[in-house]
ZAMI-869040 format. One record per residue (C-alpha): x, y, z. Coordinates in pm, 1 decimal. Layout:
N
         X         Y         Z
         X         Y         Z
...
END
This chain:
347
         X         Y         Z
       0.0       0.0       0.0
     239.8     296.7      77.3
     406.6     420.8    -161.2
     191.1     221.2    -441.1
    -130.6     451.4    -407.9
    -364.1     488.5    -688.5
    -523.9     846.5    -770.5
    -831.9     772.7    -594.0
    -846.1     563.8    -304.5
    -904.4     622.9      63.4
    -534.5     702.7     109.5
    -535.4     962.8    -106.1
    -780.1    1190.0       9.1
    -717.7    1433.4     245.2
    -865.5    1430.3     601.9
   -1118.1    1647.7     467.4
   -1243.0    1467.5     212.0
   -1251.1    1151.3     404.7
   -1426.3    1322.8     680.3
   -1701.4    1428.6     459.9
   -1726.6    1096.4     283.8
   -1800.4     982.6     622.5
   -2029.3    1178.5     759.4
   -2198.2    1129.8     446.5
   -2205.5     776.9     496.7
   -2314.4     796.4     839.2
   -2612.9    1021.2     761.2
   -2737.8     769.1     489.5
   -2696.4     441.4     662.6
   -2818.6     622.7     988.5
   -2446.5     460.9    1181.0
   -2244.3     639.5    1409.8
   -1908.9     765.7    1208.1
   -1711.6     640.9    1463.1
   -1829.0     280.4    1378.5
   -1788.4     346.9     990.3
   -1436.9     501.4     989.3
   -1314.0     184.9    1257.5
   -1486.2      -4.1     993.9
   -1271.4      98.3     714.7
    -929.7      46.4     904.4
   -1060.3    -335.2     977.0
   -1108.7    -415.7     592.6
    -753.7    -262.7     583.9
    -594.0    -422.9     843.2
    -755.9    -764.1     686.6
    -610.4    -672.9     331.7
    -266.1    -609.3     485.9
    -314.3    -948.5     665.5
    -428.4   -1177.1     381.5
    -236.5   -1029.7      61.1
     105.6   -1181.3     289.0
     278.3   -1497.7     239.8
     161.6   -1658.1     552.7
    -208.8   -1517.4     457.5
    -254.0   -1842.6     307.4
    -253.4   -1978.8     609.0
    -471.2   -1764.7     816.6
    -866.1   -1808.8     895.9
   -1066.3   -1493.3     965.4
   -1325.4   -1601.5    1223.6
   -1579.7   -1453.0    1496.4
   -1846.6   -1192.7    1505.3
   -1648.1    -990.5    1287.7
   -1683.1   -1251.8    1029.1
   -2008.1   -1298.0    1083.8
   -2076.9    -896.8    1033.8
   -1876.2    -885.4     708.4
   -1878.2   -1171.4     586.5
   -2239.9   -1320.5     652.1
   -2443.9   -1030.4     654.1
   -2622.7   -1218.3     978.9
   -2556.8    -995.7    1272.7
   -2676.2    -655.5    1350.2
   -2418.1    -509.3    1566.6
   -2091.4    -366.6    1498.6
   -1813.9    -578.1    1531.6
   -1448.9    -416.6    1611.3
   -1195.1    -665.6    1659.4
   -1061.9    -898.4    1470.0
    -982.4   -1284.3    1523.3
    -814.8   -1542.7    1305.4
    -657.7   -1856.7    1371.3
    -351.3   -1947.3    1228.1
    -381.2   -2318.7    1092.9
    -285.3   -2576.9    1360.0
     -66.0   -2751.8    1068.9
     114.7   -2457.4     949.9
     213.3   -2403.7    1326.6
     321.7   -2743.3    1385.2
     362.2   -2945.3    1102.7
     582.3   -3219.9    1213.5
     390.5   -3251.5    1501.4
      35.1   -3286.9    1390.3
      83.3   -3467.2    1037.5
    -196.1   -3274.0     904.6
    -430.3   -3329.4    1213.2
    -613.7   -3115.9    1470.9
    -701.1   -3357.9    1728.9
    -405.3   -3468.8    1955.5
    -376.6   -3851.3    2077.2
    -406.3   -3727.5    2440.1
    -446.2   -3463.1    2630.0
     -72.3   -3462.7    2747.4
      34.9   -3381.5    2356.2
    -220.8   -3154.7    2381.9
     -51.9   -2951.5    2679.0
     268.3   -2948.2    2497.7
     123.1   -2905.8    2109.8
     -67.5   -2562.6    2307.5
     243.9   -2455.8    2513.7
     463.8   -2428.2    2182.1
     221.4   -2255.2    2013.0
     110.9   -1995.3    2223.5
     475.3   -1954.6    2365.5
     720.2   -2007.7    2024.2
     531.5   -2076.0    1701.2
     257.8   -1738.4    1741.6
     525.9   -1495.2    1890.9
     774.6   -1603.2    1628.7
     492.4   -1524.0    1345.7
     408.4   -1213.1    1497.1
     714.4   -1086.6    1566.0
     882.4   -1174.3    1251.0
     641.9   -1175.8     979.6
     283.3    -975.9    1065.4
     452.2    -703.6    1238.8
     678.4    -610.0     933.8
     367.8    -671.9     677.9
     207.1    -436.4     904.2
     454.0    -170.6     915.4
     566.3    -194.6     550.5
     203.0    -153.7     422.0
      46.7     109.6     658.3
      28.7     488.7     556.3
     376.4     623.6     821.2
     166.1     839.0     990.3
     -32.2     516.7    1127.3
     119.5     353.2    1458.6
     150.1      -8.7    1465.6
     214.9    -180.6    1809.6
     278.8    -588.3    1906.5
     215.1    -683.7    2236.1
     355.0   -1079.5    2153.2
     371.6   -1211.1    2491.4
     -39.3   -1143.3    2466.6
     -74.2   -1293.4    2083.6
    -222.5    -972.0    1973.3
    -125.3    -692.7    1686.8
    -304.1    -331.4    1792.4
    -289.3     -91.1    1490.4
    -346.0     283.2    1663.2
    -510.7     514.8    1394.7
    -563.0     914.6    1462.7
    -946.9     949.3    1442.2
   -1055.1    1195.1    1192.2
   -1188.4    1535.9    1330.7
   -1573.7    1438.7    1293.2
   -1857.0    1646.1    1500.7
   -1611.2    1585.4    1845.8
   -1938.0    1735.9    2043.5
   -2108.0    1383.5    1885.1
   -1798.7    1159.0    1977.6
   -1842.2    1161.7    2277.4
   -2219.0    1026.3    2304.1
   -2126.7     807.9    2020.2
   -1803.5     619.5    2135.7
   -1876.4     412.7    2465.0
   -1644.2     152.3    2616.2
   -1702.4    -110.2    2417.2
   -1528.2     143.1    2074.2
   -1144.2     267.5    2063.6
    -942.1     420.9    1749.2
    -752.9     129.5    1744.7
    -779.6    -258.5    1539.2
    -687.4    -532.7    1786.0
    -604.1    -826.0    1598.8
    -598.3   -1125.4    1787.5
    -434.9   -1503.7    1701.8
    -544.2   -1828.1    1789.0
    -332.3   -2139.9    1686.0
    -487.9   -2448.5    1835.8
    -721.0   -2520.5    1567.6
    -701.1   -2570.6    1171.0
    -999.8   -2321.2    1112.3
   -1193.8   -2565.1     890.4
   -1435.3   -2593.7     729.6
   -1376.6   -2270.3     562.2
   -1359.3   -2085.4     163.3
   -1226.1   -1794.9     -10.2
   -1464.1   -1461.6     -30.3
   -1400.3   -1097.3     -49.5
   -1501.2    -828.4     172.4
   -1594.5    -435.9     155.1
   -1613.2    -163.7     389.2
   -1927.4     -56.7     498.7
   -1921.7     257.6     334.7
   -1939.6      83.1      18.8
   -2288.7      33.1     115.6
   -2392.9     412.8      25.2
   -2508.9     520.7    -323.6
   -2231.5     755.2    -447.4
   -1866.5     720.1    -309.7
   -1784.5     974.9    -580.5
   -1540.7     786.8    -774.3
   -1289.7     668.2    -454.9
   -1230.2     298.3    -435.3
   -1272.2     215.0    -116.4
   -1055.2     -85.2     119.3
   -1211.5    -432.1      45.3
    -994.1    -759.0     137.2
    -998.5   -1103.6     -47.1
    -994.4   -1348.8     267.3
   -1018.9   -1699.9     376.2
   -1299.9   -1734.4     614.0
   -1479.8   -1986.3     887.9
   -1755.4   -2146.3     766.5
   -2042.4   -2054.3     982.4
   -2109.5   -2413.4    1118.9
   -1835.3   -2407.0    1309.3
   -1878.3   -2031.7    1410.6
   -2162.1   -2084.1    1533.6
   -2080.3   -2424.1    1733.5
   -1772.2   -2278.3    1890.2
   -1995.6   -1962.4    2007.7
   -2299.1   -2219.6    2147.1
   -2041.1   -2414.2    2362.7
   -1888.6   -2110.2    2460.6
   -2241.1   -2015.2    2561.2
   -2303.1   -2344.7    2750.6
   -1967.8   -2286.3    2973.2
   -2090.0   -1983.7    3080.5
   -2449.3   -2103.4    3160.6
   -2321.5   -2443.8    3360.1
   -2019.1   -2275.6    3512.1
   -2145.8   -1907.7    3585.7
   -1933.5   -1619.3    3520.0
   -1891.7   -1298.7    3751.1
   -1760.8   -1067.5    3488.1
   -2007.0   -1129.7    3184.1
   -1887.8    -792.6    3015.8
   -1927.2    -801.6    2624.6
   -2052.9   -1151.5    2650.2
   -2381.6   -1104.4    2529.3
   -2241.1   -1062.2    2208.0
   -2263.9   -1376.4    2185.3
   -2603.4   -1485.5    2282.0
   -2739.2   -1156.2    1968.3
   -2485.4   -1361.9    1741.2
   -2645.2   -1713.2    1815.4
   -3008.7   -1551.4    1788.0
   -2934.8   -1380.0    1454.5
   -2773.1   -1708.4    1307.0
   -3100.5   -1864.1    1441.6
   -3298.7   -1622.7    1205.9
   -3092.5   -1625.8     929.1
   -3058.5   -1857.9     586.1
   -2767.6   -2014.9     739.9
   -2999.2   -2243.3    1069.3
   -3029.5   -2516.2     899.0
   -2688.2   -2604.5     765.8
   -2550.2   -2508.0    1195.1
   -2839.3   -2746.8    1308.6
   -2767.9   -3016.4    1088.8
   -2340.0   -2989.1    1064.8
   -2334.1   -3236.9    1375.1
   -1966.7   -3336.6    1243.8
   -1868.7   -3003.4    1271.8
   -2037.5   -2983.0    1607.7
   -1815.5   -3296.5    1701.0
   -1537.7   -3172.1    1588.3
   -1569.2   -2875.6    1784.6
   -1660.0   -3043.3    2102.2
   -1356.1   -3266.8    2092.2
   -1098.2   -2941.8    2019.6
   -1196.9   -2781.1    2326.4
   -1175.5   -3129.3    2518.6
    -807.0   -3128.9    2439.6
    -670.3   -2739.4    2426.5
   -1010.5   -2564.5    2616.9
   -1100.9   -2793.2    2887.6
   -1312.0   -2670.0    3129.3
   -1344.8   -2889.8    3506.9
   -1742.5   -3034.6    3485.9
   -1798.3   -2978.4    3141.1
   -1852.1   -3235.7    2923.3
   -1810.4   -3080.2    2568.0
   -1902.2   -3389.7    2376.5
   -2227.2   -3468.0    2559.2
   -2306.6   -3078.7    2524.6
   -2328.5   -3086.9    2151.2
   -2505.0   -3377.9    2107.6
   -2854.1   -3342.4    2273.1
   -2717.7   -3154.7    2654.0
   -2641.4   -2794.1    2518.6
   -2794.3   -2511.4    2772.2
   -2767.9   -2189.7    2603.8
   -3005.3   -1937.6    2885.6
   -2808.2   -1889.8    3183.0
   -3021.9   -1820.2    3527.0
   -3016.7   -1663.8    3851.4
   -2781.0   -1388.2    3893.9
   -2601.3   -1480.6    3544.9
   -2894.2   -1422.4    3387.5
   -2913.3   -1063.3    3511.6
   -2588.8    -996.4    3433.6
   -2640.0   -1091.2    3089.5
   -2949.4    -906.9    3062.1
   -2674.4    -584.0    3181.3
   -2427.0    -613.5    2948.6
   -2642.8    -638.7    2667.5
   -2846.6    -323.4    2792.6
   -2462.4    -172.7    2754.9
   -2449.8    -265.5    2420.2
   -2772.2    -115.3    2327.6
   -2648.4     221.2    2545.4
   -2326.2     192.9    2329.7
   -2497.5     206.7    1979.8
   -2362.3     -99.6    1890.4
   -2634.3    -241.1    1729.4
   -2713.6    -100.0    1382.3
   -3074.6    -118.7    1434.1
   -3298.5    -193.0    1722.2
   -3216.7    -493.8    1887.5
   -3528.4    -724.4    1988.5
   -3584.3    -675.1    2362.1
   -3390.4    -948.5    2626.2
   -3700.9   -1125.2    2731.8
   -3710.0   -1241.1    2306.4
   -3339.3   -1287.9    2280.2
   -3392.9   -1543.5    2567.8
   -3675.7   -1672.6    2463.1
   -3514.9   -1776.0    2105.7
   -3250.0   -1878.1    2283.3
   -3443.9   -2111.3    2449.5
   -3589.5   -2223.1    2137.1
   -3233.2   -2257.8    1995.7
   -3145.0   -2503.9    2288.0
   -3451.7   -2730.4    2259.6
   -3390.6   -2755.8    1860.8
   -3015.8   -2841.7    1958.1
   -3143.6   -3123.4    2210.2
   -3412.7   -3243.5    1983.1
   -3244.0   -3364.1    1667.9
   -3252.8   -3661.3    1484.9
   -2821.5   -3789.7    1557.0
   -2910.6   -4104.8    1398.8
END
C-alpha cells in the first residue's frame, strides 16, 4: 500500500475529504461515524493481513466474520480474530491433524504454540507486513507475549461534540487483531469483503478498502460460540462484560438462511466439542455430551441478570445498527435454539 497509491483511493484523500465521505455515509446508513471510519481500518488491516505470504494460512473467524462476511448480525463488530492453521504451526507434530492422541500432547502441542510458534509469526512476519504496508503516519504496536497486533489510527476530526455520546467503552481508534493457533480453522472458503461505506449510493469515484480473505464457515462459528455459551451457563461467570455478544450472534444465526446447515453440521459440532476437550477444557464440562442433545444456552439466577446488563450496555453503546429485539425475546429464542439443539434426529 504505501508508496503504491492509486489516484483515488481512501489514502489519497485528504482528512477532509474523508471526513465528509463519512459523515456522508453515516447520515445515509443512519451509523455512528465512529463505527464506519473503525470499519474501514478493519477491511484494511484484513487486506494487509491476507495479501502476505503466511495469509494463506490464516482463517478470519468470529463476530467480525459474521458482520462482514455473513451479513447475519446486527451489531458492529471491532476486533478482529483469526486462527492461524494448527498444521502450518506445527507441522511435524500434527501430520496434518487437529485432534491430539491425548491430552498430554495436547498440553505441549498448546504450550509451543502460544509460547514459540505465534510470537515467532508475529514478531517476525505480521509485524513487518504491518509496518511496511500502513500509511507512516499510522502507529503499529505488538504486544507478543499477549498474541495480539493493535494498529493505533488518529481518528478523523468528525462532530467531536457527537464523539463523545457516540463512542462508549465497548469502541477505541484502534484494530486489535488477535491469534489463535490451536485449531485448523476448517471448514472454511475464499470470499471478499468491503467496507461498509461501500454500502452508500455515491462514493464519488474513490475505491474504497475491500480484502480477499479466507474465512470460517459458519457451522463451526456458530458451534464454537454455542459451547462457549453453555460454559458460561453451567459454570457461571462474575464478569459477563461483552458476553452477550454472543447470545445476539447465536439468535441472529437462528434467524438467518444459514440455521439449517448449523443445526444439521453435527460433524462439525463434534469436531468442535472434541478441540476444546483437548486445548479448552473446562473442570465439569462435558463438551461432547453438550453438543449432542445436553447444550444449555439461557443462563439463570444472577447470570442471567448480568447478561441481561451487558447487553443493555451494548444497546447504550450504539452498537447495534438497528434496534435490537428486547432481552425477554433474545432469551426466549434462545431457548428455542437449545430445545432444537437437544431435539435432533443424531441417527
Amino acid at each position: 500500500m504505501r508508496g503504491n497509491q492509486l489516484p483515488n483511493t481512501y489514502f489519497s484523500l485528504s482528512r477532509s475529504e474523508k471526513t465528509d465521505l463519512i459523515e456522508q455515509a453515516a447520515s445515509e446508513l443512519d451509523r455512528p461515524s465512529v463505527q464506519l471510519e473503525k470499519d474501514i481500518w478493519v477491511v484494511i488491516a484484513l487486506d494487509i493481513l491476507f495479501s502476505a505470504e503466511f495469509g494463506k494460512d490464516l482463517i478470519f473467524k468470529g463476530g467480525t466474520s459474521l458482520s462482514k462476511v455473513y451479513k447475519v448480525i446486527r451489531r458492529f463488530s471491532e476486533d478482529i480474530d483469526v486462527t492461524v492453521d494448527i498444521n502450518r504451526l506445527l507441522p511435524k507434530e500434527t501430520e496434518l491433524t487437529e485432534i491430539p492422541r491425548s491430552r498430554n500432547q495436547a498440553k505441549k502441542w498448546k504450550q509451543k504454540i502460544e509460547e514459540i510458534e505465534l510470537p515467532k509469526l508475529i514478531e517476525n512476519e505480521v509485524a513487518s507486513q504491518f509496518k511496511a504496508n500502513l500509511p507512516e503516519e499510522i502507529e503499529i504496536t505488538c504486544e507478543v507475549e499477549k498474541g495480539a497486533v493493535y494498529v493505533d489510527y488518529t481518528a478523523l476530526a468528525i462532530a467531536p461534540e457527537r464523539r463523545t455520546s457516540e463512542i462508549g467503552p465497548y469502541i477505541e481508534t484502534r484494530v486489535k487483531i488477535e491469534f489463535g493457533g490451536a485449531s485448523s480453522g476448517r471448514p472454511n472458503h475464499e470470499t471478499e469483503i468491503s467496507s461498509d461505506v461501500s454500502e452508500i449510493g455515491n462514493v464519488g469515484g474513490v475505491n474504497l478498502p475491500s480484502a480477499n480473505v479466507r474465512v470460517m464457515d459458519i457451522q463451526r462459528t456458530f458451534w464454537e460460540k454455542a459451547t462457549l455459551a453453555h460454559v458460561a451457563c453451567v459454570k457461571g461467570k462474575k464478569d459477563w462484560r461483552r458476553y452477550a455478544r454472543h447470545w445476539h450472534d447465536l439468535v441472529q444465526i437462528y434467524g438467518s438462511e444459514y440455521w439449517d446447515a448449523c443445526l444439521g453440521d453435527l460433524k462439525t459440532a463434534k469436531l468442535v466439542a472434541v478441540v476444546k476437550k483437548y486445548f479448552y477444557r473446562v473442570s465439569g464440562i462435558d463438551f461432547e455430551d453438550a453438543v449432542t442433545g445436553n447444550i444449555r444456552i439461557v443462563p439463570d439466577g444472577e447470570n442471567l441478570e448480568r447478561l441481561q446488563a451487558d447487553y443493555q450496555q451494548m444497546d447504550d453503546d450504539r452498537l447495534f445498527n438497528e434496534d435490537p429485539e428486547p432481552f425477554d425475546e433474545l432469551i426466549t429464542k434462545c431457548d428455542e435454539i437449545a430445545n432444537a439443539l437437544n431435539g435432533r434426529n443424531l441417527s
